[in-house]
Backbone as a printed PyTorch tensor [residue, N CA C, xyz], in Angstrom:
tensor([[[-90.4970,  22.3990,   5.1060],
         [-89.9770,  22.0250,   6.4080],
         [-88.6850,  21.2340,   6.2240]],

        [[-87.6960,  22.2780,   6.1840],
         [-86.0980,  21.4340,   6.2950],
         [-86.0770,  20.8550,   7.9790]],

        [[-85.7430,  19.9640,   7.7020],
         [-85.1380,  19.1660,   9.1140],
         [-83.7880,  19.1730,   9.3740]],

        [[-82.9430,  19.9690,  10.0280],
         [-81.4940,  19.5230,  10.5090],
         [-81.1090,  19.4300,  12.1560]],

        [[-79.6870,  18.4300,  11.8210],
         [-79.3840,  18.2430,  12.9900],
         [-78.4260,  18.9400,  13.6160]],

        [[-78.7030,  19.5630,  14.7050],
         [-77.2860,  20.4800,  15.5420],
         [-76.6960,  19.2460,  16.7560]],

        [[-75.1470,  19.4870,  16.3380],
         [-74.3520,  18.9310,  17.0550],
         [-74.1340,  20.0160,  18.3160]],

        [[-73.8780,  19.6390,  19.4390],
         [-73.6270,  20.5450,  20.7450],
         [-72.6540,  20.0050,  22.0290]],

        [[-71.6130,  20.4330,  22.4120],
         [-70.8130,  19.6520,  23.9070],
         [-71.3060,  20.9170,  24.7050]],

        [[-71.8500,  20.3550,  26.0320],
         [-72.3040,  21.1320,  27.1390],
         [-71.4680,  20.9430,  28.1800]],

        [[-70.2640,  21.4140,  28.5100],
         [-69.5070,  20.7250,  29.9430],
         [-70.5530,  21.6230,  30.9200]],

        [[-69.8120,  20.6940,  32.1030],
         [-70.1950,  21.3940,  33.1320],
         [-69.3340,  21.8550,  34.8790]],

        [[-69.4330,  22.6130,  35.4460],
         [-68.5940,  23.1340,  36.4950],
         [-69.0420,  23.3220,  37.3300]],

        [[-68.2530,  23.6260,  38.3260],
         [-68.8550,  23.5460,  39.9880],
         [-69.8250,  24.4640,  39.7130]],

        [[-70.8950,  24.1790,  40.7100],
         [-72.1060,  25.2090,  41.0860],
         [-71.9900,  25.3990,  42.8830]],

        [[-73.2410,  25.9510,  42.8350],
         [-73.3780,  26.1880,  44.5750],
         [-72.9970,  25.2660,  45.2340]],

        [[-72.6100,  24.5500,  46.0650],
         [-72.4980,  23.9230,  47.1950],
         [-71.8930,  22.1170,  46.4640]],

        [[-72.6860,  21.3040,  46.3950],
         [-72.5960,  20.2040,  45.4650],
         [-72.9380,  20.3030,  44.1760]],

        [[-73.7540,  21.2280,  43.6980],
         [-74.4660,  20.9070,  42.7090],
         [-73.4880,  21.5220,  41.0310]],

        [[-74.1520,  21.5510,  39.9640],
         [-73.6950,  21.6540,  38.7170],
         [-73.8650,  23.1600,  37.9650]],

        [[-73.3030,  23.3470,  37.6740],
         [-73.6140,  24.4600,  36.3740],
         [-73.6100,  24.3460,  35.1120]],

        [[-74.1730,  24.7100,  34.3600],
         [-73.6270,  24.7790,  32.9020],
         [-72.8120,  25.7110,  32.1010]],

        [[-71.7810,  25.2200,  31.6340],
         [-70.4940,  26.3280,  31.3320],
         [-71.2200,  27.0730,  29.6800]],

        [[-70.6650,  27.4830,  28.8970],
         [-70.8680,  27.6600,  27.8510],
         [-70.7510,  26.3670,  26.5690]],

        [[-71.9930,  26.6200,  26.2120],
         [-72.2830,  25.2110,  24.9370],
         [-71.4180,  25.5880,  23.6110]],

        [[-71.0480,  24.6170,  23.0510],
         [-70.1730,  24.7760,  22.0920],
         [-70.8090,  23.9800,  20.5360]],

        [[-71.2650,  24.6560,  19.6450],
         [-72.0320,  23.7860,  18.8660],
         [-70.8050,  23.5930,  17.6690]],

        [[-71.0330,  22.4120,  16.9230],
         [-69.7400,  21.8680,  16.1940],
         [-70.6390,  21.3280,  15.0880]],

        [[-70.0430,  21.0070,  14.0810],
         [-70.0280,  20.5420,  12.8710],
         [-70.4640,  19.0200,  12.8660]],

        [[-70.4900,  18.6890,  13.5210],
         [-70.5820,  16.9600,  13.3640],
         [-70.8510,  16.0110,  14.5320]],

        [[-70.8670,  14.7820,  14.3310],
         [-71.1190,  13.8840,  15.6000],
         [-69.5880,  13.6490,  15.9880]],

        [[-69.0810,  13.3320,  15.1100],
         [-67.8250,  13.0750,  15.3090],
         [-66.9680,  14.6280,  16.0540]],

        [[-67.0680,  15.0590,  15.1280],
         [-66.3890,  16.4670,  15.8060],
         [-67.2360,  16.9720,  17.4620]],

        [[-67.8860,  16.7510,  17.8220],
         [-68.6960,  16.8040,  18.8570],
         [-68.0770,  15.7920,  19.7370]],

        [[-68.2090,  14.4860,  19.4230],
         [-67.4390,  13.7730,  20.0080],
         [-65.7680,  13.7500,  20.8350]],

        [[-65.1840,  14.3530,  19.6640],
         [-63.5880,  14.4580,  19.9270],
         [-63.1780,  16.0420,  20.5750]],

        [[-64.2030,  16.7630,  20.6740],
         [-64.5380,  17.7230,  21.6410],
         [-65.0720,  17.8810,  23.1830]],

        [[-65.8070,  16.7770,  23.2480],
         [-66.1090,  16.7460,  24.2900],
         [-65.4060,  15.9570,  25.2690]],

        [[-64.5160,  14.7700,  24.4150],
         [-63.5350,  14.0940,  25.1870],
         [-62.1180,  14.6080,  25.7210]],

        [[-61.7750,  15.6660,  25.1440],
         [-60.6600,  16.7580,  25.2130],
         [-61.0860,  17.3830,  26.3050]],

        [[-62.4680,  17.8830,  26.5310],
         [-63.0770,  18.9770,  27.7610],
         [-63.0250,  18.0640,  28.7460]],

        [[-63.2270,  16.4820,  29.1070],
         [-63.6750,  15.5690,  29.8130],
         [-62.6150,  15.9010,  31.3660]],

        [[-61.3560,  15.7420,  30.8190],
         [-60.5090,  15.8510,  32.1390],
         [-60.0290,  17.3630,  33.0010]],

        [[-61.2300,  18.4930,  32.3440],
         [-61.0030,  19.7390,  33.0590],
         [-62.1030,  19.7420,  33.4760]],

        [[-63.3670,  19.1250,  33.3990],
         [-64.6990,  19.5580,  33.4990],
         [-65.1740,  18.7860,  34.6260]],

        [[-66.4290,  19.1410,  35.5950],
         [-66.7780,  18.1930,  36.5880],
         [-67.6740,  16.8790,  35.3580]],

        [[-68.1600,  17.5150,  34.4140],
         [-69.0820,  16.4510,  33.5630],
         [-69.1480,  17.2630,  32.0570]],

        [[-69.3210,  16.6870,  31.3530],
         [-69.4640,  16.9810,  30.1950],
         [-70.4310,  16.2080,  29.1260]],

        [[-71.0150,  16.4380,  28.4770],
         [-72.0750,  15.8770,  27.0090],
         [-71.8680,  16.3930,  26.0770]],

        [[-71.6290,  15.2860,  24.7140],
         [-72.1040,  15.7260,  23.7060],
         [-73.1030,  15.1090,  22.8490]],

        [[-74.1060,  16.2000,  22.7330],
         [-75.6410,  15.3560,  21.7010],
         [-75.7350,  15.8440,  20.4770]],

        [[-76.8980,  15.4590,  19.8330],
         [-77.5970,  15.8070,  18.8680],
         [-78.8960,  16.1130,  18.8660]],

        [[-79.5900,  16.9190,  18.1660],
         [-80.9660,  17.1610,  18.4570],
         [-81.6530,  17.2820,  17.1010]],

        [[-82.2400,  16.9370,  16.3110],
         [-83.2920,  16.8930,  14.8260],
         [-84.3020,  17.8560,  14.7820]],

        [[-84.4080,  18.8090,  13.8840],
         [-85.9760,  19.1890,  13.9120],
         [-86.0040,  20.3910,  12.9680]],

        [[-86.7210,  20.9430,  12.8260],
         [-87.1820,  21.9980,  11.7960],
         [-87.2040,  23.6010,  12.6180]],

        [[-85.7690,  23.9390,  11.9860],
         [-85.6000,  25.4470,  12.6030],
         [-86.9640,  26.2560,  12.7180]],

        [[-87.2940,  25.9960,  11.3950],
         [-88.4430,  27.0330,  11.0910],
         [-89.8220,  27.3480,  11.9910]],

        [[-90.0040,  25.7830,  12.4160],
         [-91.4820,  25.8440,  13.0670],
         [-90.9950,  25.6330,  14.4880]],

        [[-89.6400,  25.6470,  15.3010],
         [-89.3370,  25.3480,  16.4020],
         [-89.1640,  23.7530,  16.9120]],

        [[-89.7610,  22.8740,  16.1980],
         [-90.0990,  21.4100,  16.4850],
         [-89.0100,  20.2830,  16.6410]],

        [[-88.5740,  20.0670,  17.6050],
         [-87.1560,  19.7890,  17.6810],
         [-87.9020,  18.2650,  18.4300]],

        [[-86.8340,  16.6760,  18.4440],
         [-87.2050,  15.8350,  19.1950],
         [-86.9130,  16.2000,  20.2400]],

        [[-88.3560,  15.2480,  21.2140],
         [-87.9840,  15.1590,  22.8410],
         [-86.4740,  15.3150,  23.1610]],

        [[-86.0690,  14.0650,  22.9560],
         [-84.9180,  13.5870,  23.6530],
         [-83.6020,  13.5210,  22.9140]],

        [[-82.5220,  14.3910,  22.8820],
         [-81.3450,  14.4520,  22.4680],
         [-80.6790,  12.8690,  22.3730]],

        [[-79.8050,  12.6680,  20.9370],
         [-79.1030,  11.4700,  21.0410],
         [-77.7480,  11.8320,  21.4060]],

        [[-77.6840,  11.0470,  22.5400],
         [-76.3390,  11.0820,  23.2820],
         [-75.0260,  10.8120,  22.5810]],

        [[-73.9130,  11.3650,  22.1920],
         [-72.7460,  11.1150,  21.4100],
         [-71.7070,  10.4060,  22.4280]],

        [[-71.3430,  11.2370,  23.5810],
         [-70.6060,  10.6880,  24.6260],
         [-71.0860,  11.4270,  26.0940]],

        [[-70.6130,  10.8630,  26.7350],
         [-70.8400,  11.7070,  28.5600],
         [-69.7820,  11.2730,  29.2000]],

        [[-69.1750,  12.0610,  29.9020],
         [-68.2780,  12.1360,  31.0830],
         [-68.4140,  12.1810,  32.4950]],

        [[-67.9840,  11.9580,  33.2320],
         [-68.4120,  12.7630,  34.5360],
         [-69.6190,  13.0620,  35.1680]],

        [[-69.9610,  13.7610,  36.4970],
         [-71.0760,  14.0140,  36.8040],
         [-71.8210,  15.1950,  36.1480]],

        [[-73.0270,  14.7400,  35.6990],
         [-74.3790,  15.4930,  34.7530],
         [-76.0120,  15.3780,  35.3160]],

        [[-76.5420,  16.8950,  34.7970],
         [-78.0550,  16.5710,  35.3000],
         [-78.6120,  15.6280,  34.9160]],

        [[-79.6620,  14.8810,  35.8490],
         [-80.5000,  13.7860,  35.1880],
         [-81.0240,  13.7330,  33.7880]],

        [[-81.0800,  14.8530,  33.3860],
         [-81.2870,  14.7570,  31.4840],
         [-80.8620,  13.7940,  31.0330]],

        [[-79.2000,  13.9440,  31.2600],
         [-78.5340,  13.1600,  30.6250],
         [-78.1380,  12.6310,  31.4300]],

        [[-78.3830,  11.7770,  32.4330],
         [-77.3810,  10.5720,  33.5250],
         [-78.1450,   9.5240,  32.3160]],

        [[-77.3190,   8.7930,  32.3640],
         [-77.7080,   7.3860,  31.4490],
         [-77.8860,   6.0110,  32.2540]]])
């Protein structure tokens, strides 16, 4: 059981009426690189995140709760902080 961590920025864009969408996820190399990605997307996007998530490809077993790298803007309650 290898354990690794995937880095990911999720912006996000208008949806129906008020609400959110999720654009296409962008998975990156690093926290850092995740980071300086998602702050670049920050001023085109209605909201944007970038996390991390731990766990073992193999058996599916990933933690609950993603560690937050940065957030922007308006986001689903997942991630409102």
């Amino acid at each position: 059981m290898a354990r690794i961590t995937n880095y990911v920025v999720q912006p996000y864009i208008a949806g129906r009426g008020a609400g959110l969408k999720a654009d296409s996820p962008t998975a990156c190399k690093s926290a850092e690189a995740a980071r300086r990605m998602a702050e670049k997307m920050a001023p085109d996007r209605l909201g944007v995140v970038a996390y991390s998530t731990t766990g073992d490809a193999e058996t599916g077993d990933y933690d609950e709760e993603p560690e937050i790298l940065f957030r922007a803007g308006r986001l689903p309650e997942q991630f409102a902080g």
